[in-house]
N, C-alpha and C positions, 0 to 999 in steps of 0.2 A: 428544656425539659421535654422528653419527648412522652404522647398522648399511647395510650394503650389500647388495644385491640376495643375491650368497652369503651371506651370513650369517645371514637369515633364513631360507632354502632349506635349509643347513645343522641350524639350530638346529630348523626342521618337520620333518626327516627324523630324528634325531634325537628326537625327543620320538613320533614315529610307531614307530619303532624300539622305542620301549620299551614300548608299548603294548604292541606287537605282543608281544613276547616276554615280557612281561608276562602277557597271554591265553593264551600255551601253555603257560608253563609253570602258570596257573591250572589249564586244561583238566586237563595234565601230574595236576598235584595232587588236585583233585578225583577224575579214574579212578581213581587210585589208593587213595584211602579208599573208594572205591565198590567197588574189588576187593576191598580188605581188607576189606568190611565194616567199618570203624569209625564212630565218631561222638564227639560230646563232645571234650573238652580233646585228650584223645590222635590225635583223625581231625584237631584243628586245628592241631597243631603237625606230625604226619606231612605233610600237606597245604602246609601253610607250606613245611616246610623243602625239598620235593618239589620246589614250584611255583621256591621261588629257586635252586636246583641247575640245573632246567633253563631257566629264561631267561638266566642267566647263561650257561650255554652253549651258547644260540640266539645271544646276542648275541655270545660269543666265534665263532660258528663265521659267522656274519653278516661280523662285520668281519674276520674272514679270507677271506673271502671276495671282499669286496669290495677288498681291497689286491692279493689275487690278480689279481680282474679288470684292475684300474690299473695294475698290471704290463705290460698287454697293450695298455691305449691307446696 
């Protein structure tokens, strides 16, 4: 079955999306063992759990965003 013009535009936006939100909430996570000062086990799981709280809610506040917009086309 072959994929259509959308669908691969879809599936790059998509996979760029998660990057993206992916990198802030690293960023996210990293400042934040840099504030605290930690390191080792403990600055890697504060860091982890930091980083997936806020991509997760880059991506939620993303696609709200964008259904918003499509509201309007």
């Amino acid at each position: 079955m072959a994929m259509t013009l959308r669908g691969v535009v879809l599936i790059g936006a998509n996979l760029f999306a998660i990057v993206v939100c992916g990198g802030l909430g690293g960023i996210a996570g990293y400042g934040l063992i840099h504030t605290l000062d930690l390191s080792g086990v403990v600055g890697a799981l504060v860091a982890a759990f930091a980083a997936m709280l806020v991509a997760a809610f880059a991506w939620a506040a993303g696609s709200a965003l964008l259904q918003t917009i499509s509201r309007f086309l």
